[in-house]
C-alpha beads as a LAMMPS data file, in Angstrom:
LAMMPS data file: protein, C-alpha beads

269 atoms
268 bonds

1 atom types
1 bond types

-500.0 500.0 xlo xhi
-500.0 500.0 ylo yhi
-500.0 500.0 zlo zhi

Masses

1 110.0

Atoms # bond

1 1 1 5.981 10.139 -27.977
2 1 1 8.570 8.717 -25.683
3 1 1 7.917 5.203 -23.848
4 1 1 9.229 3.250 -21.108
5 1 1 9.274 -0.466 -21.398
6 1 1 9.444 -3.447 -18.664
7 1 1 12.017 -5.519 -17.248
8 1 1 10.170 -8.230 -14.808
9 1 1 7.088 -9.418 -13.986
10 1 1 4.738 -7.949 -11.815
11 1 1 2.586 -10.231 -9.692
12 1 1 -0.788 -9.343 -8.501
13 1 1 -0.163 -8.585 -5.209
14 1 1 -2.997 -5.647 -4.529
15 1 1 -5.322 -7.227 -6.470
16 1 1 -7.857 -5.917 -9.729
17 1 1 -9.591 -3.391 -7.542
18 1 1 -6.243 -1.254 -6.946
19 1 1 -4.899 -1.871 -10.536
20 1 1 -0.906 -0.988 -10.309
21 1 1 1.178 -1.090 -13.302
22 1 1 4.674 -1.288 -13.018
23 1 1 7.608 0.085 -15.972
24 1 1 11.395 0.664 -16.097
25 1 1 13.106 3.909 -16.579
26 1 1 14.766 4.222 -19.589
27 1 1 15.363 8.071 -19.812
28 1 1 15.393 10.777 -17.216
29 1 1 11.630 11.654 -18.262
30 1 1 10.299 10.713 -15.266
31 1 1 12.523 12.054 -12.936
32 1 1 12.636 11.783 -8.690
33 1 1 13.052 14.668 -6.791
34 1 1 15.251 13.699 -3.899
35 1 1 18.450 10.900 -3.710
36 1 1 16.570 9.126 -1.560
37 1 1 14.882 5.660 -2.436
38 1 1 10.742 5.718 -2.866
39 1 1 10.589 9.199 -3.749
40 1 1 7.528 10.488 -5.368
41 1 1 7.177 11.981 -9.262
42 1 1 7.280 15.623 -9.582
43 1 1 8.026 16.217 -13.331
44 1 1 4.391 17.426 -15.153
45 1 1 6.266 17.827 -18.361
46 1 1 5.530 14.099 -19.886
47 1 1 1.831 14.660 -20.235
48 1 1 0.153 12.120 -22.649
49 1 1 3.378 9.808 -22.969
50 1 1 2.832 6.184 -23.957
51 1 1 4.558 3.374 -21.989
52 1 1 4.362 -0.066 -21.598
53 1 1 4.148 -1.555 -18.504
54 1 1 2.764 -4.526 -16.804
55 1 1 -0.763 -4.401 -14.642
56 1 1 -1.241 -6.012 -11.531
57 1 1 -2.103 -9.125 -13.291
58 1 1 0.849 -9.303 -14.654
59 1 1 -0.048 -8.935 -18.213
60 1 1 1.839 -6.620 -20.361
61 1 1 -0.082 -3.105 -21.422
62 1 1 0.068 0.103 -23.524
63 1 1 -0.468 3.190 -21.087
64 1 1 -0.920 6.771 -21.658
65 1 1 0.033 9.125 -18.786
66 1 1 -3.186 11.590 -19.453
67 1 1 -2.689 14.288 -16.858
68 1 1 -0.177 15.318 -13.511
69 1 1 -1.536 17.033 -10.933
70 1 1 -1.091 17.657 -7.153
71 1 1 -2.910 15.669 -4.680
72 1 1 -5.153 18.637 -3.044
73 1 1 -5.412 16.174 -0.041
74 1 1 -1.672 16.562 0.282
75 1 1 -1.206 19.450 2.851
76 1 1 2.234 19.872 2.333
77 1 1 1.528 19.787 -1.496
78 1 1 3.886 17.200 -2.948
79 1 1 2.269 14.107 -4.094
80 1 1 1.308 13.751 -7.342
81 1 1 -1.585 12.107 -9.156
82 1 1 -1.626 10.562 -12.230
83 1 1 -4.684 10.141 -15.224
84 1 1 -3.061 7.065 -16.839
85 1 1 -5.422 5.558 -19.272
86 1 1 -4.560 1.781 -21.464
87 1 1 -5.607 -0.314 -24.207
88 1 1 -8.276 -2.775 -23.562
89 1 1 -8.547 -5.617 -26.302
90 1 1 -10.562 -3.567 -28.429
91 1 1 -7.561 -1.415 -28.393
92 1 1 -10.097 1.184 -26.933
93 1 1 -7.960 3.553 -24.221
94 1 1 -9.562 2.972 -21.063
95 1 1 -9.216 4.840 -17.716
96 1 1 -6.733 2.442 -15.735
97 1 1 -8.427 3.468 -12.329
98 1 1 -12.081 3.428 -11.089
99 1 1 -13.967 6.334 -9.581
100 1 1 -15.881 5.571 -6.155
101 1 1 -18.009 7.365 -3.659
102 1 1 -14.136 8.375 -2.232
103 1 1 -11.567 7.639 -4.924
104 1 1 -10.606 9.521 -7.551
105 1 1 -9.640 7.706 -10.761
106 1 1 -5.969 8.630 -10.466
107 1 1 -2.422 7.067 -9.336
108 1 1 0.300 7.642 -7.126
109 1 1 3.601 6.990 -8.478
110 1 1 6.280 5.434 -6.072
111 1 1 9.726 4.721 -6.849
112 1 1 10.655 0.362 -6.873
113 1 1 8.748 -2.604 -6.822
114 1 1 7.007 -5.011 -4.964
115 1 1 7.075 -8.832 -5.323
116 1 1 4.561 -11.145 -5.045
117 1 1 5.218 -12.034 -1.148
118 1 1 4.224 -7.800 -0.985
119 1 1 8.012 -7.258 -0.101
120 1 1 9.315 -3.929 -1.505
121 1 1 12.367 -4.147 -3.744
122 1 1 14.099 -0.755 -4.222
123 1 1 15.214 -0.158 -7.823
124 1 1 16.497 3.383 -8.950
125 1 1 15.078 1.992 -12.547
126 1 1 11.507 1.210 -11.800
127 1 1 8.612 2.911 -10.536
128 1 1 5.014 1.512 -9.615
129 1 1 1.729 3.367 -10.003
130 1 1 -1.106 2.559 -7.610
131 1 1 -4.325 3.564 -7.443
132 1 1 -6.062 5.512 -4.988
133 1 1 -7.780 3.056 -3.539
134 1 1 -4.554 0.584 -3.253
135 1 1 -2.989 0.142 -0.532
136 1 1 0.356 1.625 -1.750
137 1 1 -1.612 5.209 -2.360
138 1 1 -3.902 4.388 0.617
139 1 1 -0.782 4.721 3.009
140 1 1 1.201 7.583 1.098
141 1 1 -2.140 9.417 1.899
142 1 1 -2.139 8.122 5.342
143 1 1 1.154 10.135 6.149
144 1 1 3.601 7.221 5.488
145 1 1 5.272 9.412 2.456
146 1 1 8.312 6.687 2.279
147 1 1 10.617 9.591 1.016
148 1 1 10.040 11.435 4.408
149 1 1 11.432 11.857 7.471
150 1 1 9.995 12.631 10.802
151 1 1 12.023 13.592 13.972
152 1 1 15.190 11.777 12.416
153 1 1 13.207 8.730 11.095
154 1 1 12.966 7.755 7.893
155 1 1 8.835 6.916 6.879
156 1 1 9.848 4.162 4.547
157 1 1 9.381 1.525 6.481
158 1 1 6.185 2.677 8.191
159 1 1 4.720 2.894 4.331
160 1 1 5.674 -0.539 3.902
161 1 1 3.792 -1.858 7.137
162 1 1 1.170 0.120 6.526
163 1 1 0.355 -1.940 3.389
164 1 1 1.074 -4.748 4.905
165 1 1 -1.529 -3.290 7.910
166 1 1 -4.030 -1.940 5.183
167 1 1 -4.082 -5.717 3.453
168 1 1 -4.346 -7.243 6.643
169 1 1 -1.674 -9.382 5.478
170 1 1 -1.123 -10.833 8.650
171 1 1 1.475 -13.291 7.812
172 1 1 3.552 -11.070 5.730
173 1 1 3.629 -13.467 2.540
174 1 1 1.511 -11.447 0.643
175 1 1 -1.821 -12.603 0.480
176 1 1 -3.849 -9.883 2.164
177 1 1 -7.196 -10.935 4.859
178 1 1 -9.854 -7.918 4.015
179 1 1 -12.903 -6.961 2.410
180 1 1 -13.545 -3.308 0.437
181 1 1 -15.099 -0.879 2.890
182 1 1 -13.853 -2.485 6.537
183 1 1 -13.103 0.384 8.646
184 1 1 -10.005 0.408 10.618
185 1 1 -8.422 2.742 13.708
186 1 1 -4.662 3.018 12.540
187 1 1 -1.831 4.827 14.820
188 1 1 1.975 4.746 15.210
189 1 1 4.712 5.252 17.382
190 1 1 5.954 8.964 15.702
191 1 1 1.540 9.847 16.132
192 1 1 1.628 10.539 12.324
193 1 1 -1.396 8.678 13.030
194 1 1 -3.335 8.847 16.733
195 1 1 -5.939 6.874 17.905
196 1 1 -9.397 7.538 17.143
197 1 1 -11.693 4.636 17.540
198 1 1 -14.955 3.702 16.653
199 1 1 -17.550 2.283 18.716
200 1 1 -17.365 -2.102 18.923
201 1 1 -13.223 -1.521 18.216
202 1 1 -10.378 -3.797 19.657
203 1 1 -6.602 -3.995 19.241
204 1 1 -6.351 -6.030 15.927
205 1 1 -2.745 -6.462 15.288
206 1 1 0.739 -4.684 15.534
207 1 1 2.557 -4.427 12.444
208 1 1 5.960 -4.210 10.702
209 1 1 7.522 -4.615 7.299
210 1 1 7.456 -8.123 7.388
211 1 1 3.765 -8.298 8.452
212 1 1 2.112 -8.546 11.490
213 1 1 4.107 -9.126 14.603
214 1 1 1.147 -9.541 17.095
215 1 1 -2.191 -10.559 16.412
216 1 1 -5.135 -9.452 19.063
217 1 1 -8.083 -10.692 16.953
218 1 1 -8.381 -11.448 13.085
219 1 1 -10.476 -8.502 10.833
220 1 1 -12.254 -11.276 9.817
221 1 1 -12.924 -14.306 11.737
222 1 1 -12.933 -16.342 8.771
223 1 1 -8.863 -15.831 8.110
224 1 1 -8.599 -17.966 11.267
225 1 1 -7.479 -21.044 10.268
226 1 1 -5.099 -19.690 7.552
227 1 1 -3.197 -18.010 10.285
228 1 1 -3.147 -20.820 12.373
229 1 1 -2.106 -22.975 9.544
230 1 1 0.742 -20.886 7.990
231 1 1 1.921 -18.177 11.042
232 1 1 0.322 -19.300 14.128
233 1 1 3.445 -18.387 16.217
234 1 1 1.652 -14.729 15.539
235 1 1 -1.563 -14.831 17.392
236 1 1 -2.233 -13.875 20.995
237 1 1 -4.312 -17.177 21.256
238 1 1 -4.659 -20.920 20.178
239 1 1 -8.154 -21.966 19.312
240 1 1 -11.113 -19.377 18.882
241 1 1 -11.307 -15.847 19.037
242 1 1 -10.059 -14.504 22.195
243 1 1 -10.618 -11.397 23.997
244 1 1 -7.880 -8.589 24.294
245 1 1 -4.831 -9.456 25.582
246 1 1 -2.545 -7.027 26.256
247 1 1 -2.469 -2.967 25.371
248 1 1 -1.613 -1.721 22.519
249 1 1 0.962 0.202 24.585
250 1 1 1.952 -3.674 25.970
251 1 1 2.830 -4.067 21.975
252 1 1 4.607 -1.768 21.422
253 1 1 7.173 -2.124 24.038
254 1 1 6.873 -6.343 23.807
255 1 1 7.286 -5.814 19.898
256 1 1 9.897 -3.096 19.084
257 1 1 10.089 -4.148 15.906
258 1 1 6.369 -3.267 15.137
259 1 1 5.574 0.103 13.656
260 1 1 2.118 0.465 13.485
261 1 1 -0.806 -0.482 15.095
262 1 1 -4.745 -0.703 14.627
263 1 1 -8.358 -1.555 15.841
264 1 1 -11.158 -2.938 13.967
265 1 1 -14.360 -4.742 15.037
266 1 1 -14.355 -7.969 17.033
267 1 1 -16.839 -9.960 14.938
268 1 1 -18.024 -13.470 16.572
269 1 1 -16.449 -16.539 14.567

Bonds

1 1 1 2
2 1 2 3
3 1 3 4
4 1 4 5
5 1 5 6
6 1 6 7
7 1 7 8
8 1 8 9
9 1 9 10
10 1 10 11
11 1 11 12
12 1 12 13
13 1 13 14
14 1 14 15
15 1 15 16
16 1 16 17
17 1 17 18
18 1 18 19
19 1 19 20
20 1 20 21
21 1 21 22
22 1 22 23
23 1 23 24
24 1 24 25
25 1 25 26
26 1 26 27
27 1 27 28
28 1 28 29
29 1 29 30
30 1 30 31
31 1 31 32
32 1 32 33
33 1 33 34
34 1 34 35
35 1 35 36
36 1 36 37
37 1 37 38
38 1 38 39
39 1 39 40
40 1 40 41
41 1 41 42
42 1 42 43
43 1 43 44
44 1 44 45
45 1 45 46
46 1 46 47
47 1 47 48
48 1 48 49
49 1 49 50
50 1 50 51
51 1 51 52
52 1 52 53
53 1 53 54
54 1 54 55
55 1 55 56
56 1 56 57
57 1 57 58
58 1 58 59
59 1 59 60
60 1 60 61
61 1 61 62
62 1 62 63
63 1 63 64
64 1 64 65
65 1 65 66
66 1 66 67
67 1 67 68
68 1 68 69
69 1 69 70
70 1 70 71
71 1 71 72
72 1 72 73
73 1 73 74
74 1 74 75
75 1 75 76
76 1 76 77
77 1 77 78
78 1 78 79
79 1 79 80
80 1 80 81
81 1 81 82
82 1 82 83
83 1 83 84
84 1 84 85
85 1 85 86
86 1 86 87
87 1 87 88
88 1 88 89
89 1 89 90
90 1 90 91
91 1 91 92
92 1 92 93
93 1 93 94
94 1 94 95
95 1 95 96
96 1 96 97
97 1 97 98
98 1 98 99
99 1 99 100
100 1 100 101
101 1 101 102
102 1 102 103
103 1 103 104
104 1 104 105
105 1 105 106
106 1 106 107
107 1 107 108
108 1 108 109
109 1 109 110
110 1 110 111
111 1 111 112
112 1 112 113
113 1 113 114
114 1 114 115
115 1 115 116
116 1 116 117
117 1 117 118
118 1 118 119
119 1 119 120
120 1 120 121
121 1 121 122
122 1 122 123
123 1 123 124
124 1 124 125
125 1 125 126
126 1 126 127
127 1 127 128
128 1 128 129
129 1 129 130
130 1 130 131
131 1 131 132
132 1 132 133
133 1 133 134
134 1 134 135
135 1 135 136
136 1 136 137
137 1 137 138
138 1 138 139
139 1 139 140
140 1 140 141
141 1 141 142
142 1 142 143
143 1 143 144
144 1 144 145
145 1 145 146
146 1 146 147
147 1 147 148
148 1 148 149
149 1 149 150
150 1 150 151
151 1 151 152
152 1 152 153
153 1 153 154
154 1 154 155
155 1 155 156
156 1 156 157
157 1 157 158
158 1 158 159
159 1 159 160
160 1 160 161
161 1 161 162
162 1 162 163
163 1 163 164
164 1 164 165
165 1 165 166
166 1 166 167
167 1 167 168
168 1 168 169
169 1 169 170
170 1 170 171
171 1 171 172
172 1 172 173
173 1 173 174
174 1 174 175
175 1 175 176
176 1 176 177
177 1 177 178
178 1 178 179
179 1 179 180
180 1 180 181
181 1 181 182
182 1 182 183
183 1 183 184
184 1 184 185
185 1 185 186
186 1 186 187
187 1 187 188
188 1 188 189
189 1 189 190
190 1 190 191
191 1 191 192
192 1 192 193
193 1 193 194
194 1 194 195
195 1 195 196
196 1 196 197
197 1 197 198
198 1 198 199
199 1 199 200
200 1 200 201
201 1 201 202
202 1 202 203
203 1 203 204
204 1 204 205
205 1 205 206
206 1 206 207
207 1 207 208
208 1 208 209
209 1 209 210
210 1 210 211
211 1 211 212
212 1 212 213
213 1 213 214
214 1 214 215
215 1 215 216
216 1 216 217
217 1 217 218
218 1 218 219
219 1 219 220
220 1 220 221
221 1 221 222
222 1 222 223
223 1 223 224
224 1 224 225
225 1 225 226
226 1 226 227
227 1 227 228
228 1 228 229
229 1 229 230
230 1 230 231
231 1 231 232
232 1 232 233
233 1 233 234
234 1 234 235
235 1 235 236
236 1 236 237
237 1 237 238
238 1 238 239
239 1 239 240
240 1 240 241
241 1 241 242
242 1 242 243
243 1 243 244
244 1 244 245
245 1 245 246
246 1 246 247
247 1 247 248
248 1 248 249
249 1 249 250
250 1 250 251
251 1 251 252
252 1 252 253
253 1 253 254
254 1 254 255
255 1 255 256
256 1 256 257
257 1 257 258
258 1 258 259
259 1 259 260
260 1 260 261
261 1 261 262
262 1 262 263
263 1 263 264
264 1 264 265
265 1 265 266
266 1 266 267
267 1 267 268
268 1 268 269
C-alpha cells in the first residue's frame, strides 16, 4: 500500500464532532482535477490506501481511505466522499466519521489547510478531509464549491466565510460561537443561497473571510461578552441585545467586503 505522511501540525479548529485529518502529498495518487487552488478529489483508484495524517486534535494517526464515491447530493455530480477509517489505541480500525439522523459517515476532501485562527492556507501539497457534518463539508454542500466559479467569481472565498458563518466565529480568530443542531437562514450576494426564513428569525451577522463584518444579534446570547471583550468594534450595539438595526440589504452595501449573510433566532440574554 502506498501512504502519505505529514508535514505540520493541525490544530483543532472544527472541533471532535467534525473530525478532519490533514496529510501531505507525496505522489500524484491523489490527484486534483483542475489548476486551480481548493479543488476537490476525483481519482477512485487509491481505494483502501493507508496514510498518516494528523486529526483535528492534532495527534498523529494511521488512516485507511475505505471507499470513493460521488456525493448523490451533488447535482452537478462532482464532489466526492470519502470512507476513511483509523487506528484507535487498541489498534482496532475505526470509522473516522459518525453517522447522524443527517450525516453520513463520510469526508470531503479539499485541497490546503487551515490554521488554528480558521484561516485557510493554500498548499498544492496538502489536502484536508472533513466530515460531513464540519463546517468545511457543510459549506462545499451549501454551494460554496471553492474550485467554482459563478458569473466570473471565483466561490473560494464565499467557502471560506461560510465556515467562518457556519462556526459563528464572529471574530474571525477561530474559536467558533454555536451549538449542534441551531438552525440558520444563510444567503449571498451571487443567490447561490436565497433567503428562506423561519419563523422568530433576525439578521444575525454579515460575513467575510476574515469573520464577521457586522453583527445584528449573537446566535447565542451567551457569546456576548466574548465579543465585546475581543471584537466589539463588530457589533451593531454596546450593552445588551439590541433589536435589528439595519437590512440585510443595508449590509451589504455598508459592508462590501462581506459575502454572506444569515438569520437565526433572537433569544433573550
Amino acid at each position: 500500500m502506498q501512504s502519505l505522511s505529514r508535514v505540520r501540525c493541525f490544530f483543532g479548529l472544527l472541533g471532535a464532532s467534525s473530525s478532519l485529518i490533514l496529510a501531505q502529498l507525496l505522489t500524484p495518487l491523489l490527484s486534483f482535477s483542475q489548476g486551480q487552488s481548493t479543488v476537490p478529489l476525483t481519482n477512485s483508484n487509491f481505494e483502501h490506501t493507508e496514510l498518516v495524517g494528523l486529526d483535528d486534535q492534532g495527534r498523529q494517526q494511521t488512516f485507511q481511505i475505505r471507499s470513493v464515491e460521488l456525493d448523490t447530493k451533488d447535482p452537478q455530480k462532482e464532489t466526492a466522499l470519502y470512507t476513511i477509517f483509523y487506528r484507535d489505541q487498541q489498534q482496532t480500525w475505526q470509522n473516522l466519521c459518525q453517522t447522524s439522523e443527517n450525516y453520513e459517515a463520510k469526508a470531503i476532501a479539499l485541497q490546503g489547510s487551515w490554521d488554528d485562527t480558521g484561516t485557510y492556507q493554500p498548499s498544492k501539497n496538502l489536502v484536508s478531509f472533513s466530515c460531513l457534518n464540519g463546517a468545511m463539508a457543510k459549506c462545499v454542500r451549501f454551494g460554496y464549491k471553492p474550485w467554482k466559479t459563478v458569473d466570473g467569481q471565483s466561490l473560494e472565498d464565499h467557502h471560506r466565510a461560510c465556515v467562518r458563518m457556519v462556526r459563528a466565529d464572529y471574530c474571525g480568530n477561530g474559536i467558533g460561537h454555536t451549538k449542534d443542531g441551531t438552525p440558520i437562514n444563510m444567503y449571498d450576494r451571487l443567490r447561490i443561497q436565497t433567503s428562506d426564513a423561519l419563523p422568530g428569525m433576525q439578521f444575525e451577522a454579515a460575513w467575510g473571510v476574515d469573520g464577521a463584518h457586522f453583527i445584528n444579534h449573537l446566535r447565542w446570547p451567551e457569546d456576548l461578552e466574548y465579543v465585546q471583550r475581543v471584537c466589539p468594534e463588530r457589533l451593531a450595539f454596546k450593552g445588551k441585545e439590541a433589536k435589528q438595526t439595519i437590512t440585510p440589504a443595508q449590509a451589504l452595501e455598508r459592508y462590501p467586503n462581506a459575502l454572506l449573510l444569515n438569520d437565526s433566532v433572537l433569544r433573550n440574554p
